[in-house]
C-alpha positions as CSV (number, residue, x, y, z in Angstrom):
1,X,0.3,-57.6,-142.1
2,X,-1.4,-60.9,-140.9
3,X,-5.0,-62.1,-140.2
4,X,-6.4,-64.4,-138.2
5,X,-10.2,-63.5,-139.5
6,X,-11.1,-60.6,-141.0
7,X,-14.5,-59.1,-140.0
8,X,-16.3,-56.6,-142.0
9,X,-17.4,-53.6,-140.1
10,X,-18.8,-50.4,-141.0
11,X,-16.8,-46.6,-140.5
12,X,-17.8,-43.5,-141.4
13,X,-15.3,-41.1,-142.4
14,X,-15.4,-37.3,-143.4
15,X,-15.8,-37.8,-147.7
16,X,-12.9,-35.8,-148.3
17,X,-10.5,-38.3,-145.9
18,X,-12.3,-41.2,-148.1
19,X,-11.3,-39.5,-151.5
20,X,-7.8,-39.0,-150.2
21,X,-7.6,-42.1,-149.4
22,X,-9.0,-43.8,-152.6
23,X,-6.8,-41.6,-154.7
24,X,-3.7,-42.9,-152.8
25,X,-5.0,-47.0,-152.4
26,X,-7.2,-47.1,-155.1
27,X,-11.4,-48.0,-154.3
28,X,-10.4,-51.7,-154.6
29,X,-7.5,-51.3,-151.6
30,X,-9.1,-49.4,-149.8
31,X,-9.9,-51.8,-146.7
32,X,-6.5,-52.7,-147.1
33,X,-5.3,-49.1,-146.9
34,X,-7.7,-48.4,-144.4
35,X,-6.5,-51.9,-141.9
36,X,-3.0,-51.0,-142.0
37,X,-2.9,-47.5,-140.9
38,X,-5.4,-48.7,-137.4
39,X,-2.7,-51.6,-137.2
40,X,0.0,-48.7,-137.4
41,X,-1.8,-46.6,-134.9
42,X,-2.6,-49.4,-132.7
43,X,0.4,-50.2,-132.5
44,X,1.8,-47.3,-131.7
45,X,-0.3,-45.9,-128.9
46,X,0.2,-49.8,-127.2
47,X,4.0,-48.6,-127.4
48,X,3.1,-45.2,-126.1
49,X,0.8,-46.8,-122.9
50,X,3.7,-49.1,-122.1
51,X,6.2,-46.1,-121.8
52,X,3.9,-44.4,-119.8
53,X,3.5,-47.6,-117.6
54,X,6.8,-47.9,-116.6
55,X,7.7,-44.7,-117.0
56,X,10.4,-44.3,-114.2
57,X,10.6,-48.0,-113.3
58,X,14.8,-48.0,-113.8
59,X,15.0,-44.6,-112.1
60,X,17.7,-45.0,-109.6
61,X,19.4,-48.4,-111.2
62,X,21.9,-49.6,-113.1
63,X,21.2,-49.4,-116.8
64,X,18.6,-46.8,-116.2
65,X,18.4,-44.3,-119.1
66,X,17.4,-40.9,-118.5
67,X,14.4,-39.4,-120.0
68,X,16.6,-38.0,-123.1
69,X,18.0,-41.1,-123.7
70,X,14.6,-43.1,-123.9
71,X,13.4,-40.4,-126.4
72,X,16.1,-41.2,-128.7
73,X,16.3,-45.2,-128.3
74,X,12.3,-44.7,-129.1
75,X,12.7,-42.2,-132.2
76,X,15.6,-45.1,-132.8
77,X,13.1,-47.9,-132.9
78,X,10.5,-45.9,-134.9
79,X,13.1,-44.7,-137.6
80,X,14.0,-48.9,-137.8
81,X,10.1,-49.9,-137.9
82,X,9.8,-47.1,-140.5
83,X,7.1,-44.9,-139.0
């Protein structure tokens, strides 16, 4: 993961989520824990908006998948970006 600045900022989470957290990551990388699942889930739900953006865009074309075959080129990609 890069950064081009990192900011400190201030989340609250439930105590029991933090524990879980610092038992996996360790108190000491626990920003770092903490950056790269929002980077994850960012990322994700950008790839999720943009499906539902053009969802239907190549309906009717040639090369146009249907909706079966976008689910497995997506569960595809995510298997190859490992989440």
């Amino acid at each position: 993961m890069t950064h081009s600045e990192l900011v400190r900022t201030n989340v609250t989470l439930p105590a029991d989520l933090l524990d879980q957290v610092d038992r996996l990551a360790g108190e000491r990388g626990r920003s770092r824990y903490v950056a790269e699942a929002v980077a994850q889930r960012v990322k994700r739900d950008a790839l999720g908006a943009a499906i539902r953006e053009t969802a239907g865009a190549m309906r009717g074309r040639p090369g146009g998948m249907t909706p079966d075959q976008v689910m497995a080129y997506v569960d595809e990609l995510r298997r190859d970006a490992g989440g």
